[in-house]
KOLLUMDREN-941979 format. One record per residue (C-alpha): x, y, z. Coordinates in steps of 0.1 Angstrom, whole numbers, padded with zeros to 4 digits, always signed. Example, Ala and Ser with C-alpha at 12.3 -4.5 7.8 and 13.67 -1.06 7.14 Angstrom:
2
+0123-0045+0078 +0137-0011+0071 
***
This chain:
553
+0459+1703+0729 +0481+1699+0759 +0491+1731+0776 +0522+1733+0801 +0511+1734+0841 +0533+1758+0861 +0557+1727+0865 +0565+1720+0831 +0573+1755+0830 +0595+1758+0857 +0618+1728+0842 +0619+1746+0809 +0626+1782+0819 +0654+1764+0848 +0668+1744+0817 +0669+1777+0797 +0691+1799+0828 +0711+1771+0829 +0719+1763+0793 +0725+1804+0793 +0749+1802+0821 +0771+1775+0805 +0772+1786+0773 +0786+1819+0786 +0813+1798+0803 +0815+1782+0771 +0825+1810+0753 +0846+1824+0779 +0870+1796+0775 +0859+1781+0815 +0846+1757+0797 +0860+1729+0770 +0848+1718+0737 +0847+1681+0755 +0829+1696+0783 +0804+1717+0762 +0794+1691+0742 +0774+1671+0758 +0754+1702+0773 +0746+1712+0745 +0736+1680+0727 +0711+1682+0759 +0697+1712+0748 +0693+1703+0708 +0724+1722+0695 +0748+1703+0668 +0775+1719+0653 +0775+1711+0617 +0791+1718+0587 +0789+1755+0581 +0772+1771+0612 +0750+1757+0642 +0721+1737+0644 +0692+1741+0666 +0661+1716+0667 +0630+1725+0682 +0613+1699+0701 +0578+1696+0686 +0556+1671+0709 +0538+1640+0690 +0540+1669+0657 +0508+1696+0675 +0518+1731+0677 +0490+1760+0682 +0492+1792+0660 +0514+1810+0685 +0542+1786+0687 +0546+1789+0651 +0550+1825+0646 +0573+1826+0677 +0598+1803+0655 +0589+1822+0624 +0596+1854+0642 +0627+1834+0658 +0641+1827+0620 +0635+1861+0608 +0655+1879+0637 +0685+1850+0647 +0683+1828+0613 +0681+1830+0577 +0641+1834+0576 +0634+1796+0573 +0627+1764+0593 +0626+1728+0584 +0606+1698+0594 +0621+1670+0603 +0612+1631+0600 +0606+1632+0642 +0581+1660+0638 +0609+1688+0652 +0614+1713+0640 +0654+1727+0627 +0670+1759+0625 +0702+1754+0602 +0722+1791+0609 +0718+1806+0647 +0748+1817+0659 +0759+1798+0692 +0757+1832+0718 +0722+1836+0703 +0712+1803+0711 +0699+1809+0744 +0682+1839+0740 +0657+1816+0715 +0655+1793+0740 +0639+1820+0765 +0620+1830+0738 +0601+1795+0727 +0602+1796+0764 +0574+1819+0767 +0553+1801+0740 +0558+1766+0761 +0585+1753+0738 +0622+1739+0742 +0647+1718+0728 +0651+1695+0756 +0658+1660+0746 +0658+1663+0708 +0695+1655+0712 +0720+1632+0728 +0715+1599+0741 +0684+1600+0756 +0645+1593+0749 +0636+1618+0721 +0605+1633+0710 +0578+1602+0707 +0558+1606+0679 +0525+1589+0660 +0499+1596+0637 +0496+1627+0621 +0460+1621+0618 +0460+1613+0656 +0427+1620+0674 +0406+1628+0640 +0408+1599+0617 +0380+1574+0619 +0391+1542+0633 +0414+1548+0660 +0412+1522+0690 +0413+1553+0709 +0434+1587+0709 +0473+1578+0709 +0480+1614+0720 +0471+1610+0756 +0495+1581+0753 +0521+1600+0738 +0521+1630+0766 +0521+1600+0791 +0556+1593+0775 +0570+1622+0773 +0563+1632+0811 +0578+1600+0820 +0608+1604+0793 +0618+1640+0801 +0643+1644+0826 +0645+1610+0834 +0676+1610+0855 +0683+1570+0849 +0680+1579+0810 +0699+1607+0805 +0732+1591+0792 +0723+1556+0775 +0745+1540+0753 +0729+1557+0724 +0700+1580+0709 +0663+1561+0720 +0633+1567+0700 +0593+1555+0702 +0565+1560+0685 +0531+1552+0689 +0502+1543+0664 +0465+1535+0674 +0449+1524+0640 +0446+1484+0634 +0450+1487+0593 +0473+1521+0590 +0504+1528+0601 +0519+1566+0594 +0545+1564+0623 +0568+1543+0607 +0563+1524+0643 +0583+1491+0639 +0610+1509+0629 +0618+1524+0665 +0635+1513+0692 +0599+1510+0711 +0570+1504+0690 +0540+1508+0711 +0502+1499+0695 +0473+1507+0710 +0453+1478+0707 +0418+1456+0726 +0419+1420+0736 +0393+1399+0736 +0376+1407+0764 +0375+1447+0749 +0402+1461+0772 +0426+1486+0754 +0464+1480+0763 +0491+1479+0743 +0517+1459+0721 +0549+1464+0726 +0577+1459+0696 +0612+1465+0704 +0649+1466+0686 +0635+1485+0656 +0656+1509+0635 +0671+1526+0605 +0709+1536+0606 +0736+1514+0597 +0721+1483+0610 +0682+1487+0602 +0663+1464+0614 +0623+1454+0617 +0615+1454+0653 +0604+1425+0672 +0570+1423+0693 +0582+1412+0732 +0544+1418+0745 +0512+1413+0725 +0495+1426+0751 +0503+1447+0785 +0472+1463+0802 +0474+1503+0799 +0483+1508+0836 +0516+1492+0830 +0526+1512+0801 +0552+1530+0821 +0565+1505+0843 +0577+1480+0811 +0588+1507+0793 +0605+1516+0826 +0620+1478+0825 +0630+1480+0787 +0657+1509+0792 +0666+1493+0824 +0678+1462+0805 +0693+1480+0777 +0710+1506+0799 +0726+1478+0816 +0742+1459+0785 +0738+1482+0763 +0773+1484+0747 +0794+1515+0751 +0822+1506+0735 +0809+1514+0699 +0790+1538+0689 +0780+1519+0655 +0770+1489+0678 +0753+1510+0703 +0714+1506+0701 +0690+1485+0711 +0686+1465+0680 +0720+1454+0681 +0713+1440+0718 +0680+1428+0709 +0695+1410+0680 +0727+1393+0697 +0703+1380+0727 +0671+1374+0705 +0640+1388+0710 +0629+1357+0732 +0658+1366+0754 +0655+1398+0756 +0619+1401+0761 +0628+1370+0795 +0654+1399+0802 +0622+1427+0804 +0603+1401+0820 +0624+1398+0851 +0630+1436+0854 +0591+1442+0854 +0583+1416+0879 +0602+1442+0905 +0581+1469+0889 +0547+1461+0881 +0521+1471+0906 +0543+1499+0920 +0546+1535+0919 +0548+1537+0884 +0516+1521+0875 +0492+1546+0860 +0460+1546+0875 +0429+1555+0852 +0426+1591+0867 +0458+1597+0854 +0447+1586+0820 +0413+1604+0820 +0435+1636+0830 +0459+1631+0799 +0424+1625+0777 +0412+1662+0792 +0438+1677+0776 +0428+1667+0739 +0394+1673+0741 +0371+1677+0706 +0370+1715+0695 +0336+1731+0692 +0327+1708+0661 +0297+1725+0642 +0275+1696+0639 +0266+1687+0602 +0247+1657+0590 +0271+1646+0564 +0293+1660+0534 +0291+1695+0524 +0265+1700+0494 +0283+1732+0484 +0319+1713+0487 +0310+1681+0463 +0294+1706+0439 +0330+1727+0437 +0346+1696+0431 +0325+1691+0402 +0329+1726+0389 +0363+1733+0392 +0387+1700+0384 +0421+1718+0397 +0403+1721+0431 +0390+1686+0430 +0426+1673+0423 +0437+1688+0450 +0412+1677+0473 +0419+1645+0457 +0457+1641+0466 +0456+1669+0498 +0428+1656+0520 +0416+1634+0539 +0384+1620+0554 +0377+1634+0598 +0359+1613+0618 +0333+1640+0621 +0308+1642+0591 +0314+1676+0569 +0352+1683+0583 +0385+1672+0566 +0419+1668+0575 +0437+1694+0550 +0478+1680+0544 +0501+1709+0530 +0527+1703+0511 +0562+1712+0515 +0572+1696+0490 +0573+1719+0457 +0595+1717+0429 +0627+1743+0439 +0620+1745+0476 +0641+1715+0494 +0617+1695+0513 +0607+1700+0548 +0614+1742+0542 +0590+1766+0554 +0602+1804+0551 +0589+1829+0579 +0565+1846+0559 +0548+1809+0552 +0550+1804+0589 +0531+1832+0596 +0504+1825+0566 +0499+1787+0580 +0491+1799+0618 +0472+1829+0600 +0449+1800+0583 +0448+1775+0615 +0434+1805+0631 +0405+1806+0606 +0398+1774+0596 +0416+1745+0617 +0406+1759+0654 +0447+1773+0657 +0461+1744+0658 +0488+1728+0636 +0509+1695+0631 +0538+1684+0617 +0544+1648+0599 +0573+1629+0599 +0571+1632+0563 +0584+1668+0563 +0551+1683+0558 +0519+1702+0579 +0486+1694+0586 +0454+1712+0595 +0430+1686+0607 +0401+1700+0611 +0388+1717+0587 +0349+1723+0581 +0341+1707+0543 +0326+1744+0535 +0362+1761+0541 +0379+1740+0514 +0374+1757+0480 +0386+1792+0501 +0416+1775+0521 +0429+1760+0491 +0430+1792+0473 +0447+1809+0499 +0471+1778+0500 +0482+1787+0465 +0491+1826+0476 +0511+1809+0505 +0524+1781+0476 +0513+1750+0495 +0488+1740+0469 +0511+1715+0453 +0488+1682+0452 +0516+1656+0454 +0506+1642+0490 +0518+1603+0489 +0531+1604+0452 +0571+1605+0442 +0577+1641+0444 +0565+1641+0479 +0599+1632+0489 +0615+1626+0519 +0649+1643+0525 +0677+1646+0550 +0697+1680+0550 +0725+1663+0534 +0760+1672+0529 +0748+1708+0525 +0743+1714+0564 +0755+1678+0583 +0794+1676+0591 +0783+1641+0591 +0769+1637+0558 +0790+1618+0532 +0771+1634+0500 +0745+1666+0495 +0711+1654+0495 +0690+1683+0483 +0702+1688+0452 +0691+1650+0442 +0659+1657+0457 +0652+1689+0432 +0665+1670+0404 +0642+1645+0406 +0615+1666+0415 +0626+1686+0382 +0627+1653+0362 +0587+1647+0374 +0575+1677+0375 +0546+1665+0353 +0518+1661+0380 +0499+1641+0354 +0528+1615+0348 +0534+1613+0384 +0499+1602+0388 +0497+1576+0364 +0526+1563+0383 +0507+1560+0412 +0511+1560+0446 +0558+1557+0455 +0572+1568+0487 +0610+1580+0477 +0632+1587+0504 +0670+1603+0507 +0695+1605+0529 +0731+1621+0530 +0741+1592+0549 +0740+1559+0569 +0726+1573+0596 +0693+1573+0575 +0674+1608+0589 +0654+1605+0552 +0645+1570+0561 +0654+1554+0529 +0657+1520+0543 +0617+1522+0544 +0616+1541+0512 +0597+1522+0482 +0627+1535+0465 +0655+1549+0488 +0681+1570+0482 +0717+1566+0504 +0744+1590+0496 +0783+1573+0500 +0813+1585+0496 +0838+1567+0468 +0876+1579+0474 +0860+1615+0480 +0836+1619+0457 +0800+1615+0461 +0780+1586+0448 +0743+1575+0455 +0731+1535+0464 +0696+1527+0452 +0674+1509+0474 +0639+1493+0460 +0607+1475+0478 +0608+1492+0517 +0579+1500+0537 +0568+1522+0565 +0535+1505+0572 +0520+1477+0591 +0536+1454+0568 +0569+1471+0569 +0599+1460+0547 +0636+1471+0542 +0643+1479+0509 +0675+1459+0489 +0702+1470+0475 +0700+1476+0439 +0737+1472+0430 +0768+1496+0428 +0762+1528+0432 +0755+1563+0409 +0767+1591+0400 +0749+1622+0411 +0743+1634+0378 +0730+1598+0370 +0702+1600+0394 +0676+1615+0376 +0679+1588+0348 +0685+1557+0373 +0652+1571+0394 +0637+1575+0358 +0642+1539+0346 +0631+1526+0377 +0598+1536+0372 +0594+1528+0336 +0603+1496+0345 +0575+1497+0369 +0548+1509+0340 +0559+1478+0320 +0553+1453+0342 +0524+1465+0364 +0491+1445+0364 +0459+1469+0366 +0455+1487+0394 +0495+1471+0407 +0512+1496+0436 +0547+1497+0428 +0553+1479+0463 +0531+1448+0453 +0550+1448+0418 +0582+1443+0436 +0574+1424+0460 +0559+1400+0430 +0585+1405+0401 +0616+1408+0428 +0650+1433+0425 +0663+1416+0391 +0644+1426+0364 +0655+1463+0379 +0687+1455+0380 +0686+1441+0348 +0673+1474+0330 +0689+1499+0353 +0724+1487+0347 +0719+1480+0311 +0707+1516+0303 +0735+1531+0327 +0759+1516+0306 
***
């Protein structure tokens, strides 16, 4: 994975003395709330409803084994003993107290971490495939692609104060899309023309939010060495008319939308004729250089699937259902990519306490080469892991409590903090989330359901994604008190949807039973072998609201 060079290191541990430095003023009274803020929005610190919030940049979701027990170490001594993953891959600390703030920003410091950029209106943490650089298929590595971004994007002094928050991600596989990518305000896919070169097609004006919005492709294809230079020439035009004025009409998909993507991609056009062919075209070397860093690990070279692993499958069905549900095929014949779930009934989704922390980069030491990912999902990854390993990984999985095999099925849901940490939250969104895991807690049931992405968020600002939810979740507020909207048939994927509006909203305590009818619905109407997507998408939002609404009343 990519390791810092002694300038990286210098920008973090310069940001970190200076983030110390005005926080000290800060506290001192030199310095004004106004005046604080946007420092430390730069530095990934929101103040929200009860106490601080600190998140953890996490590059394209890879962390080694060190990193994470410095922020499980971090959470034992300045926090509550727990971190949470977030839909960008980041990782959150809900309680620090503000003076400590920079002291753990020296410490992640010394492990080549930081919070720069996760915050504010600037480019934030690109992300892509969790799977990125082992699943089989890939036009070629996004992750090279990804650290070419984020040298570009960080501290990029024309950047630093757009009209609003900018996000990309990056996805490299031609049938699979785990990035969500067309719903960011850069989509960028790896892809071959017809004469084999790889380059890349460019989407823009995606998003979630108030507004959310499928984005549009400007470029089907721009050669590799002018990745930077359009990318360069897309915040250029959007920096320029990017409105200002409001906040709520402030990101690129609102601009993309009132000029039309035909427009705006002229717009891009123009701006990249003064670039292309410059400085900032990336030679090769530079991308061979960027490749060095994500290099195979020392692979054992088997001939094909693991004897001893297919016969424990056979022997032990709990196992094989977990291997079922939890993992995933490697590009290289008798590994596995091993997905942990943080999503068991009790536990809000996303959490990880310090003593779990310590366990995962205990077993990435042993079995995945120390290295560990986060998924915009809210969950972990170990990607390489030998087929051998798998019967003893998963049983020290279940001592850790990871062993919940619910990867891709309702319970593995998707959930903002809610109303129980965000000031800007209109309604809590944990507590729906362990009520319907409570409801479902029958892994049996939730199989025979199928696969159902279900996605929450506190509000409009959509961090749980529910827009691309198969069912989404949107908490509202009605004359103070907290109600839930219920949105069916969205999709993250290549073929990606916005789910509609169900109707009026619910009551909290109604959830359960409106989540519940929902899917018997579902069961009723499926066809043999039917995803709950393609039923929609065939039967329509009626019939739901037919039976939802009858029952609820």
């Amino acid at each position: 994975m990519y390791r810092y060079d002694a300038y990286d290191q210098r920008i973090v541990d310069d940001r970190v003395a200076q983030f110390k430095d005005q926080t000290e003023r800060y506290l001192a009274g030199d310095l004004s709330e106004d005046q604080f803020r946007p420092l430390r929005l730069q530095n990934g610190l929101y103040i929200q409803r009860y106490a601080p919030m600190l998140r953890i940049a996490v590059p394209y979701g890879m962390l080694s084994s060190d990193k994470f027990r410095k922020i499980a170490d971090i959470t034992r001594r300045y926090d509550r003993g727990y971190a949470h993953v977030s839909t960008r891959q980041n990782i959150q600390l809900n309680w620090p107290k503000l003076e400590d703030v920079p002291t753990i920003l020296g410490e992640l410091a010394t492990v080549e971490m930081h919070a720069i950029q996760t915050s504010g209106n600037c480019i934030r943490n690109t992300t892509t495939d969790q799977f990125a650089g082992v699943a089989a298929g890939e036009i070629e590595d996004p992750r090279p692609t990804c650290e070419l971004i984020r040298q570009w994007s960080t501290f990029h002094p024309e950047f630093a104060f757009l009209p609003r928050k900018f996000k990309v991600a990056v996805n490299a596989l031609p049938e699979i899309d785990r990035a969500a990518t067309q719903v960011h305000d850069i989509g960028v896919y790896i892809v071959r023309n017809d004469a084999g070169e790889i380059g890349y097609r460019i989407l823009v004006g995606g998003g979630l939010g108030r507004t959310p919005i499928i984005g549009a492709i400007i470029r089907e294809f721009l050669p590799r060495e002018d990745l930077i230079a359009y990318l360069d020439a897309v915040l250029r035009v959007y920096n320029l008319h990017g409105r200002r004025d409001n906040k709520f009409k402030a990101r690129i998909k609102i601009l993309v939308k009132a000029l039309s993507p035909e427009v705006f991609a002229q717009q891009v056009e123009a701006e990249f004729a003064h670039l292309q062919g410059g400085a900032l075209t990336v030679p090769e070397t530079e991308f061979a250089r960027l490749a060095s860093f994500f290099t195979e690990p020392d692979y054992v070279a088997y001939s094909g699937d693991s004897a001893d692993y297919l016969k424990a499958r056979q022997e032990n069905s709990v196992f094989d259902n977990w291997a079922h549900r939890n993992v995933s095929a490697h590009k290289i014949p008798g590994y596995a990519i091993v997905t942990l779930s943080l999503k068991r009934t009790g536990v809000a989704p996303g959490d990880m306490t310090a003593e779990q922390m310590d366990g995962i980069a205990d077993l990435a030491e042993r079995y995945s080469f120390a290295e560990i990912r986060t998924t915009h999902e809210q969950n972990v990854v170990l990607a390489d892991v030998a087929q051998d390993d798998l019967l003893e990984l998963y049983g020290e999985l279940k001592k850790l409590g990871f062993d919940t095999a619910n990867i891709g099925f309702l319970t593995d849901i998707i959930c903002c903090p809610g109303g129980d940490f965000c000031s800007l939250a209109n309604a809590k969104s944990l507590p729906i989330a362990d009520a319907i895991q409570r409801r479902f807690d029958d892994l049996d049931a939730v199989y025979d359901i199928g696969p159902l992405n279900l996605n929450i968020s506190g509000c409009m600002n959509a961090c749980g994604h529910h827009h691309v939810g198969h069912i989404g979740i949107l908490g509202v507020d009605k004359k103070g008190s907290e109600f839930y909207q219920v949105s069916l048939g969205g999709n993250q994927g290549h073929d990606a949807s916005l789910g509609n509006i169900l109707g009026p909203s619910f009551s909290a305590e109604a959830m359960p039973d409106v989540v519940e009818e929902i899917i018997n619905t579902y069961l009723d109407m499926r066809t043999e072998g039917e995803s709950f997507l393609a039923m929609y998408r065939r039967v329509g939002i009626a019939v739901f609201k037919e039976r939802v609404y009858a029952n609820a009343d």
